[in-house]
PAMISE-342620 format. One record per residue (C-alpha): x, y, z; residue in one letter. Coordinates in steps of 0.1 Angstrom, whole numbers. Layout:
REM residues N
+-------+-------+-------+----+
|     X |     Y |     Z | aa |
+-------+-------+-------+----+
|     X |     Y |     Z |  a |
...
+-------+-------+-------+----+
REM end
This chain:
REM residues 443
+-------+-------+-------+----+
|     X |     Y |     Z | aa |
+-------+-------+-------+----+
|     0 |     0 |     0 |  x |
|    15 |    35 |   -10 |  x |
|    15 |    60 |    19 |  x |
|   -12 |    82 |    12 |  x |
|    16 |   115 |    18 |  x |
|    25 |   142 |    -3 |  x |
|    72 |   139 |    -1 |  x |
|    98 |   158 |   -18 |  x |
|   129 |   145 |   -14 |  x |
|   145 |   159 |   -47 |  x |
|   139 |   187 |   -70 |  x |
|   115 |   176 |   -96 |  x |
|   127 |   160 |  -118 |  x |
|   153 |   139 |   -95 |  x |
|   183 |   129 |  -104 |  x |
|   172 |    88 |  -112 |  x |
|   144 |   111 |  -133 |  x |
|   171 |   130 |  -155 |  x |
|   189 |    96 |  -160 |  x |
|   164 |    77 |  -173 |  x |
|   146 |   110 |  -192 |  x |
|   181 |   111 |  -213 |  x |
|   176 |    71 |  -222 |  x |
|   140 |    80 |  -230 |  x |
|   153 |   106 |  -253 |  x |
|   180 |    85 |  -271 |  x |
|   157 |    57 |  -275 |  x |
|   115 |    67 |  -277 |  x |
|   105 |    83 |  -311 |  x |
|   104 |   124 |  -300 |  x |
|    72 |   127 |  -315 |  x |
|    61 |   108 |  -277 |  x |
|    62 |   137 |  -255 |  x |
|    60 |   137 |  -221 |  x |
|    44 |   163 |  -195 |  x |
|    62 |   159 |  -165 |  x |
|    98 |   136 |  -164 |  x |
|    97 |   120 |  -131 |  x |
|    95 |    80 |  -137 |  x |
|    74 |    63 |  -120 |  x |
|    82 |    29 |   -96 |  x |
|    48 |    28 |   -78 |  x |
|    12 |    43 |   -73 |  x |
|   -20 |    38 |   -57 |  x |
|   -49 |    60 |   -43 |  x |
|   -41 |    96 |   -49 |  x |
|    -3 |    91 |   -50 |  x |
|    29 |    89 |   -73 |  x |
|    56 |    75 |   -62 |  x |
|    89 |    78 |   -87 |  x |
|   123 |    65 |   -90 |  x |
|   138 |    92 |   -65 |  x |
|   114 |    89 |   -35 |  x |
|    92 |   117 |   -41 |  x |
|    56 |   111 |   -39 |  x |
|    36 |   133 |   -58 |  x |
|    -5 |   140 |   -57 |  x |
|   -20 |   130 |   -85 |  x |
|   -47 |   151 |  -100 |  x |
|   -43 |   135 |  -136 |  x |
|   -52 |    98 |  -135 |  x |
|   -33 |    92 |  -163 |  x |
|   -59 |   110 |  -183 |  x |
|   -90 |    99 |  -164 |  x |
|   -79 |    62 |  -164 |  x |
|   -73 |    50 |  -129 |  x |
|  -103 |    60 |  -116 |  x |
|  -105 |    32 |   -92 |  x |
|   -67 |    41 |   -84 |  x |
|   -36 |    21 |   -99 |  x |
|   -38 |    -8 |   -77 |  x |
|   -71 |   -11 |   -64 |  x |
|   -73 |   -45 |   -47 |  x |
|  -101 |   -61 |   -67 |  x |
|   -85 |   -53 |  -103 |  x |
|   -52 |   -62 |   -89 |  x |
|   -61 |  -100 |   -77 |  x |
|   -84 |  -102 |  -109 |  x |
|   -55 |   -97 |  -132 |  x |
|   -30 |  -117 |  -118 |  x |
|   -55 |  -147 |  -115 |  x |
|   -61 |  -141 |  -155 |  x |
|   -25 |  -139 |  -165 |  x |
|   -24 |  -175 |  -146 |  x |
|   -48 |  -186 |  -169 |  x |
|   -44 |  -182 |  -199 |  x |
|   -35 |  -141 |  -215 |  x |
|   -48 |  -150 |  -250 |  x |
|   -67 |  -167 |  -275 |  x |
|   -77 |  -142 |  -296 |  x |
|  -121 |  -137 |  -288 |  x |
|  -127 |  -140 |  -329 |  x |
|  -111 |  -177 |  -325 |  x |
|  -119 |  -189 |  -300 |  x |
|  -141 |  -170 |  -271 |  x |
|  -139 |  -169 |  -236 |  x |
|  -164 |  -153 |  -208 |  x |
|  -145 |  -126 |  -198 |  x |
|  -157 |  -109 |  -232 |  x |
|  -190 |  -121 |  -227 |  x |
|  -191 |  -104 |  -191 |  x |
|  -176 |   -74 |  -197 |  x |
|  -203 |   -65 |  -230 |  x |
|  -231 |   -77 |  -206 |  x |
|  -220 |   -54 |  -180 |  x |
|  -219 |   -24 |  -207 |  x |
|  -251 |   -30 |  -221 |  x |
|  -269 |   -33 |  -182 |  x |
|  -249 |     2 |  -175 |  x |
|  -249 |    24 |  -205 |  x |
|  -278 |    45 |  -207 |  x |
|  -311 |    34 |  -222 |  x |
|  -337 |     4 |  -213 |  x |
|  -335 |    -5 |  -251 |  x |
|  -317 |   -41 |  -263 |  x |
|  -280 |   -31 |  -270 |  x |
|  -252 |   -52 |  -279 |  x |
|  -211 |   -42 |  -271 |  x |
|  -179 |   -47 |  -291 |  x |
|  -143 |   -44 |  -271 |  x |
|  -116 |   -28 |  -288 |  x |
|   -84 |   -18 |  -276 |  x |
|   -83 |    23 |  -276 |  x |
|  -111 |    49 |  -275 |  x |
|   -98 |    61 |  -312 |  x |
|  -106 |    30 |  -318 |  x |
|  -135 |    29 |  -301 |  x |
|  -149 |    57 |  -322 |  x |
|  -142 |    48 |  -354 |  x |
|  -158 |    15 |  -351 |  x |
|  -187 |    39 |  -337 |  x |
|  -184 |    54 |  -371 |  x |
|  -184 |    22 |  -392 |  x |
|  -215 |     6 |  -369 |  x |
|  -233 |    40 |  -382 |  x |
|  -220 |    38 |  -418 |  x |
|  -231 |     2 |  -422 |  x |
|  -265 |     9 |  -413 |  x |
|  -281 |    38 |  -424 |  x |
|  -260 |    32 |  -457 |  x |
|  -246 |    69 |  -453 |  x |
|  -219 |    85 |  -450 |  x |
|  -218 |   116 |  -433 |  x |
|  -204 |   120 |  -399 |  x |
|  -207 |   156 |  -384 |  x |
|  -186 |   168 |  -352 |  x |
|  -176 |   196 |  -334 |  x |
|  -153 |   226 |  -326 |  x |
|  -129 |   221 |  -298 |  x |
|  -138 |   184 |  -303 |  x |
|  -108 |   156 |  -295 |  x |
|  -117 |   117 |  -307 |  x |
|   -82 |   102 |  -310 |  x |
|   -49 |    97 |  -333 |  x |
|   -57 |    75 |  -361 |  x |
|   -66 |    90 |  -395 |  x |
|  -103 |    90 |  -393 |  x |
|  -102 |   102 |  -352 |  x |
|   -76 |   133 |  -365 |  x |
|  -101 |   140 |  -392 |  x |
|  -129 |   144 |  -362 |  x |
|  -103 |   162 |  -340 |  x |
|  -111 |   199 |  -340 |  x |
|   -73 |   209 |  -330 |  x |
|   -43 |   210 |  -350 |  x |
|   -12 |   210 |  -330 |  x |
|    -2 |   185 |  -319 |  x |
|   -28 |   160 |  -325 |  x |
|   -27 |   169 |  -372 |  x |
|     0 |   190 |  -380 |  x |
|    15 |   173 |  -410 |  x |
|    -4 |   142 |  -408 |  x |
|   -29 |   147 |  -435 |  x |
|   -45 |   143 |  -459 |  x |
|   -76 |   130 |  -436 |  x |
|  -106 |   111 |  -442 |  x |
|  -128 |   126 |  -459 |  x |
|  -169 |   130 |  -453 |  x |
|  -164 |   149 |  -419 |  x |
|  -182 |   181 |  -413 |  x |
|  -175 |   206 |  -380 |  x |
|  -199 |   228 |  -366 |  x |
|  -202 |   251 |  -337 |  x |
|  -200 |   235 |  -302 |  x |
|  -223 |   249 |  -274 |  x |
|  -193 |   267 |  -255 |  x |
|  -214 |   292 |  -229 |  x |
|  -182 |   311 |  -215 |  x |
|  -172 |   318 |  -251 |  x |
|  -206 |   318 |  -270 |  x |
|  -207 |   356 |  -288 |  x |
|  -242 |   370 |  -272 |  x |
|  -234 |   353 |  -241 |  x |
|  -243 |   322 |  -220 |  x |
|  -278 |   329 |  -219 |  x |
|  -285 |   325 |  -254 |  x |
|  -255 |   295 |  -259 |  x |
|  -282 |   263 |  -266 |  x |
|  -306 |   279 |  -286 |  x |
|  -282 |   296 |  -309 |  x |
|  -255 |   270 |  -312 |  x |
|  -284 |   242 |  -320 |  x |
|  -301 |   266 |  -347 |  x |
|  -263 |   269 |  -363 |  x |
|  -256 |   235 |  -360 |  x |
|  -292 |   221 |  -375 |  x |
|  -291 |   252 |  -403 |  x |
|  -250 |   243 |  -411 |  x |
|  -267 |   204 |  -417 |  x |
|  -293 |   209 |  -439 |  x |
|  -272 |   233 |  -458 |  x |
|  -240 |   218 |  -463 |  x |
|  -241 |   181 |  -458 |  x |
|  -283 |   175 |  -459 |  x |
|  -299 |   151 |  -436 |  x |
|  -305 |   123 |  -453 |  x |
|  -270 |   118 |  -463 |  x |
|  -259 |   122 |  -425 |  x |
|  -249 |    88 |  -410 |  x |
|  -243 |   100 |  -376 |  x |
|  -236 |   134 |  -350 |  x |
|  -206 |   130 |  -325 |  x |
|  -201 |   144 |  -298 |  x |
|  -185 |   140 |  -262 |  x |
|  -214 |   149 |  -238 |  x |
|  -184 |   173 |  -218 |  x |
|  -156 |   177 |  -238 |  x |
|  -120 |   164 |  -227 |  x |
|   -88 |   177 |  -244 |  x |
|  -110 |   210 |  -259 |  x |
|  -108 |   221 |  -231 |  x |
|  -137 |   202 |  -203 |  x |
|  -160 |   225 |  -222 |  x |
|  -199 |   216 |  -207 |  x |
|  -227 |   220 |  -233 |  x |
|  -252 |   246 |  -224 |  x |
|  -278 |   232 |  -208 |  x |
|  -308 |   216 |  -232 |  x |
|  -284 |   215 |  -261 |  x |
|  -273 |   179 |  -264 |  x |
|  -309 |   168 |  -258 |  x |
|  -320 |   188 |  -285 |  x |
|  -294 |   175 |  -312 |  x |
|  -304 |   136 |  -298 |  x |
|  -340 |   142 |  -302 |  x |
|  -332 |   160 |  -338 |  x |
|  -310 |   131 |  -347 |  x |
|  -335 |   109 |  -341 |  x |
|  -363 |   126 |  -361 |  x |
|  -341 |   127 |  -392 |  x |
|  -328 |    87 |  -386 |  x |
|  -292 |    97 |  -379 |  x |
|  -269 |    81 |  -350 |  x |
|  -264 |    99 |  -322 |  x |
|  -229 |    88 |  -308 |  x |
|  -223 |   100 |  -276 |  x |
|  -179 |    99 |  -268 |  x |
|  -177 |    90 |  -236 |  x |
|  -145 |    80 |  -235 |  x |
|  -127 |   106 |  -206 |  x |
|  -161 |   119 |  -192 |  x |
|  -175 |    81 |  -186 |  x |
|  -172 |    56 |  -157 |  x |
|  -186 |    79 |  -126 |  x |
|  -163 |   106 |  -131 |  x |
|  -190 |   130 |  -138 |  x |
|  -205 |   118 |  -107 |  x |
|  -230 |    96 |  -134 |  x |
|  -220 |    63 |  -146 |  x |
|  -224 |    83 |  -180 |  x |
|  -220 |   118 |  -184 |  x |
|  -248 |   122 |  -208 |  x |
|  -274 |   110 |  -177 |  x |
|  -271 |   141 |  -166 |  x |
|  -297 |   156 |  -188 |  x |
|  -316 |   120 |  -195 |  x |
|  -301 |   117 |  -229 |  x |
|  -302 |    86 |  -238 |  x |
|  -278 |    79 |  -271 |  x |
|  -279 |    53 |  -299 |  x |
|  -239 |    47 |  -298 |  x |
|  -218 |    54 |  -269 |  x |
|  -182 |    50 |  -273 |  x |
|  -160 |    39 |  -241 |  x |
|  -128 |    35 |  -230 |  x |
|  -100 |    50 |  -206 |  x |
|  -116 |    46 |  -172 |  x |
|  -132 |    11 |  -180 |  x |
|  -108 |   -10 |  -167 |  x |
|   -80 |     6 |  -138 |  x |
|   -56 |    13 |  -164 |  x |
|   -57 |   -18 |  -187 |  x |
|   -58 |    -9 |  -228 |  x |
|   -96 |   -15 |  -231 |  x |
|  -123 |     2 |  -256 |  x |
|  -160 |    -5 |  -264 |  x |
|  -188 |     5 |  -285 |  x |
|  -221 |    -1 |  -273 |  x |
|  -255 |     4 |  -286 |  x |
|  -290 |    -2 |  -297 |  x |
|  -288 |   -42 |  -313 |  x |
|  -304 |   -30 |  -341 |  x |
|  -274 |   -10 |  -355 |  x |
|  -249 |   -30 |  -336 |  x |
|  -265 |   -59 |  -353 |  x |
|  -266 |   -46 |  -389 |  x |
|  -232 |   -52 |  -393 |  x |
|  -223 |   -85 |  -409 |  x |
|  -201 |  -110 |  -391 |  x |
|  -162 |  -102 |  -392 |  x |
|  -170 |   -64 |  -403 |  x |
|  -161 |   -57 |  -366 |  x |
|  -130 |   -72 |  -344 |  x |
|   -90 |   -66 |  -339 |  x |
|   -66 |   -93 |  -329 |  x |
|   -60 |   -78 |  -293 |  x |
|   -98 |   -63 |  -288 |  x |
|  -114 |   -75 |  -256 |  x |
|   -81 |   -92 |  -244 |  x |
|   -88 |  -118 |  -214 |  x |
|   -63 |   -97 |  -188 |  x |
|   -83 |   -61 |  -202 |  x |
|  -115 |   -80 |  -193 |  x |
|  -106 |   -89 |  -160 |  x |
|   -99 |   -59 |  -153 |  x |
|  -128 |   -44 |  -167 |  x |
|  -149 |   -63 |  -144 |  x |
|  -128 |   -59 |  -110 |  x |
|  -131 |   -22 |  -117 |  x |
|  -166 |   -23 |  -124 |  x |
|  -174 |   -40 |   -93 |  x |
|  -151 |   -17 |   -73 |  x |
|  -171 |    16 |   -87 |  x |
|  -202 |     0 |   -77 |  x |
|  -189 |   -14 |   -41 |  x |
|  -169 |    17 |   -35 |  x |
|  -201 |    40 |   -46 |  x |
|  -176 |    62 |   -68 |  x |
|  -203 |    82 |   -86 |  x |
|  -209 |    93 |   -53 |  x |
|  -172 |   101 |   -46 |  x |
|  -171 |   120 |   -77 |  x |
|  -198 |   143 |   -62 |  x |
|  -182 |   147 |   -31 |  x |
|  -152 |   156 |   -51 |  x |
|  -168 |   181 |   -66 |  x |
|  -184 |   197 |   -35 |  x |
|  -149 |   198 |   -16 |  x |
|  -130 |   210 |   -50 |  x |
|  -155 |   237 |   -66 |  x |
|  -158 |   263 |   -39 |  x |
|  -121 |   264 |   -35 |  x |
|  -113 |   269 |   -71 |  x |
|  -143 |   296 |   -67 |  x |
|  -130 |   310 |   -44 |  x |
|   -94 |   312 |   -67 |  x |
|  -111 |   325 |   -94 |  x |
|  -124 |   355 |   -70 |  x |
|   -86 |   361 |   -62 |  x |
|   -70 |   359 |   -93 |  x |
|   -90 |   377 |  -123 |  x |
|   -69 |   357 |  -149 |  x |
|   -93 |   325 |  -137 |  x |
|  -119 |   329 |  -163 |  x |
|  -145 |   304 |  -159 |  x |
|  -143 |   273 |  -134 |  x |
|  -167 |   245 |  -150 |  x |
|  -168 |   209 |  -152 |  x |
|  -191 |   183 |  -136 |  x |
|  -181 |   162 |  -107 |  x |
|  -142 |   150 |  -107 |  x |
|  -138 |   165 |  -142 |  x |
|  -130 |   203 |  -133 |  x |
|  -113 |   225 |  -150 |  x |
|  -104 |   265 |  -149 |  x |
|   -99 |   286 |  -178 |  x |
|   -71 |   310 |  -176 |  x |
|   -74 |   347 |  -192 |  x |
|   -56 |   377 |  -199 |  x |
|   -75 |   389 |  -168 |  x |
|   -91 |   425 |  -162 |  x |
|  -121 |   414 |  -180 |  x |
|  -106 |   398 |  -214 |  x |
|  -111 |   367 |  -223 |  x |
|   -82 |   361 |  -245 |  x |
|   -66 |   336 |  -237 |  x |
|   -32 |   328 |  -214 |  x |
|   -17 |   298 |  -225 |  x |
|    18 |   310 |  -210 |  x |
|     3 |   316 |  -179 |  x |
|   -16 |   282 |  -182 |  x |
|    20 |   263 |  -183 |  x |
|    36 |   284 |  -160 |  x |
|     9 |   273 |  -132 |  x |
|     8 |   236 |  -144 |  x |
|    51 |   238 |  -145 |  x |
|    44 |   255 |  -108 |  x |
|    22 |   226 |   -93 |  x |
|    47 |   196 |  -106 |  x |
|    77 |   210 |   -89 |  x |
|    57 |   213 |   -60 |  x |
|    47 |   177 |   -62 |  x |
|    13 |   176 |   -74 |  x |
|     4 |   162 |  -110 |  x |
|   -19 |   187 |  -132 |  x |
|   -31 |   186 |  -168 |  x |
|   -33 |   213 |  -191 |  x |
|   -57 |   210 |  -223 |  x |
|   -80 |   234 |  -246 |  x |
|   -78 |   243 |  -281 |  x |
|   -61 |   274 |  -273 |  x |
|   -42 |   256 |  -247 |  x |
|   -53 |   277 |  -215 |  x |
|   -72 |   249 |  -195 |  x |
|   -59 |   236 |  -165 |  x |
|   -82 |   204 |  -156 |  x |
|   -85 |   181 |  -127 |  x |
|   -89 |   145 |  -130 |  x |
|   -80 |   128 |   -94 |  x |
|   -87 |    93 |   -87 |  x |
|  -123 |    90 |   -77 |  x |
|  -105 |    65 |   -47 |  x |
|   -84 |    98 |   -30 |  x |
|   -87 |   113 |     1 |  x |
|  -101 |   143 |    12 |  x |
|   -73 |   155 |    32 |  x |
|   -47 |   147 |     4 |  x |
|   -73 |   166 |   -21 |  x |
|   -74 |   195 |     0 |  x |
|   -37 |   194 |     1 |  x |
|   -31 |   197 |   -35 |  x |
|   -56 |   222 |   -40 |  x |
|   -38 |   244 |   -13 |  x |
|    -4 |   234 |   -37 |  x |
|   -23 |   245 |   -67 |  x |
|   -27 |   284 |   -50 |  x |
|     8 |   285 |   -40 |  x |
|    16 |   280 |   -74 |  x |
|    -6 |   305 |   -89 |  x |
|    10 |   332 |   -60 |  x |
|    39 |   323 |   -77 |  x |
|    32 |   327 |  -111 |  x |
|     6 |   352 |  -114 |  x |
+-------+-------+-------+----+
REM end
């Protein structure tokens, strides 16, 4: 068990860090980045523990993935009984339950009382263009509509759906074609203000359809119910149930990306419970299985169904280990009540970064839902252009004070939150006292 304590006992990066951050260099492609050097040698609740001693606070989760912390008992003992086992067959040669288990499980918890039916994959870009395909296949068209600010993975279809350039596209095209953007309900930057965000962004978005693409050759609408790396951007209210409901009157597949915002960080299993939108896709991945490479695409059988045997699979696509893991985490969120933890996240974290944004002007908005927070950062003294240097210099601030942030946002000037649903309030508090010492010191 890792001592649930904040400890410096090097500058950050240490020493054992720099050392193996120079092999790193000589040896991984430098197209891999990395956001903060320190190399890890254990972790568990809301701790970091790296080659030199320190132990850091972790308010990333390696990108919302180890929700249920990185060794949570349950997944732990479920993976090392599987690897025992057997670690592969392959599930398109011959099957095993695990599979079986984990795309019951999905189709019980994802939204909706309709019949669904699952398919594991290995990656949430995966995840979503498998989404795409599903949707393809049965309407017969080919369409696929997305939004600004929106992030759906690497691959060349996922870039295409990407909304931001560097680094995710730059020099990576050309992309796939049939994709078409259009305004994303983004209150804090919506022109005539908040108030009028969900009605104007849904008449743009249904006017820019019918103009430029036309309904009836639109396969499917994507969107992530609270966007992740454009910056934890939350719809206006009433706005994604009024693009579900329009897909559904003009037969289009509404696929709802709930690959960072799903798993009870929202406080939700789903993100898109929030507002009782229920969607015909819903793409999963990161948080699903305690930090295992695991993906899915669940949905209503009918479209799931349409596709013809072998049109759908991957050699390494519901792996027996992932599985395992999948469902040792599942049963952790439900034992451990971590939608519920997420909430109380939220209630210890929100009034502090309130009370932030009332002492420094450059916070410009604080949002997010549950354990997905996030502030914007601003030129301050009422601009909203935005500080991405300012952004870094805070995130740079926090990590050398030992406590793990993420920056994200098209224009870069996002700092979000993302601690393990499983961490203490006393460490939480802690990090969110180290994250105002480090905007004193870089404001």
């Amino acid at each position: 068990m890792v001592e649930q304590k904040r400890l410096l006992k090097s500058a950050i990066p240490g020493p054992r860090s720099l050392e193996l951050h120079a092999r790193k260099s000589a040896s991984v492609a430098s197209g891999v980045g990395t956001t903060l050097p320190v190399y890890v040698e254990r972790a568990g609740g809301g701790i970091v523990v790296d080659v030199d001693g320190n132990q850091l606070i972790d308010f990333g989760s390696g990108i919302a993935v180890t929700s249920v912390g990185n060794s949570a008992p349950r997944v732990v003992e479920a993976v090392r009984e599987q690897v025992a086992d057997f670690t592969h067959t392959c599930f398109m040669v011959t099957p095993y339950e695990e599979y079986v288990a984990v795309a019951e499980k999905l189709n019980e918890l994802t939204p909706g009382s309709h019949e669904k039916r699952s398919a594991l994959f290995n990656s949430g870009a995966e995840a979503v263009e498998n989404a795409v395909k599903v949707a393809r296949h049965a309407t017969g068209r080919q369409a696929v509509v997305a939004f600004d600010h929106a992030y759906h993975g690497r691959t060349n279809l996922t870039m295409a759906l990407t909304a931001k350039n560097m680094p995710y596209k730059q020099g990576f095209g050309p992309f796939a074609s049939e994709i078409y953007r259009v305004p994303m309900a983004y209150p804090y930057r919506w022109p005539t203000g908040p108030e009028h965000c969900s009605d104007e962004a849904f008449a743009e978005f249904a006017e820019l359809v019918h103009a430029q693409v036309g309904e009836q050759n639109t396969a499917a609408v994507l969107i992530e119910p609270i966007q992740g790396e454009g910056g934890f951007i939350v719809p206006a209210p009433g706005f994604l149930a009024r693009v579900a409901q329009w897909c559904t009157e003009h037969g289009i597949v509404f696929i709802a990306d709930e690959i960072q915002s799903g798993f009870c960080r929202t406080g939700d299993w789903f993100a898109c419970e929030f507002e009782g939108v229920v969607p015909d896709l819903i793409t999963t991945a990161k948080g699903i299985a305690g930090g295992l490479p695991l993906a899915a695409v669940t949905g209503r059988a009918e479209l799931m169904d349409a596709v013809h045997a072998g049109g759908l699979g991957g050699t390494y696509g519901g792996n027996p280990v992932a599985c395992a893991a999948a469902l040792a985490a599942i049963e952790t969120m439900a034992a451990e009540d971590l939608c519920g933890a997420a909430r109380r996240i939220e209630a210890i974290m929100r009034p502090r970064l309130a009370a932030l944004a009332e002492k420094f002007d450059v916070i410009g908005e604080v949002r997010g839902r549950g354990a997905m927070l996030a502030v914007e950062l601003v030129d301050g003294g009422g601009s909203h252009a935005p500080n991405p240097a300012l952004t870094a210099a805070v995130s740079a601030a926090c990590h050398q004070r030992g406590l793990i942030t993420l920056t994200c946002g098209t224009f870069g000037n996002v700092l979000r939150f993302l601690p393990p649903l499983v961490i203490g309030d006393g460490l939480l508090g802690e990090g969110l006292g180290v994250l105002e010492e480090a905007f004193a010191a870089s404001v």
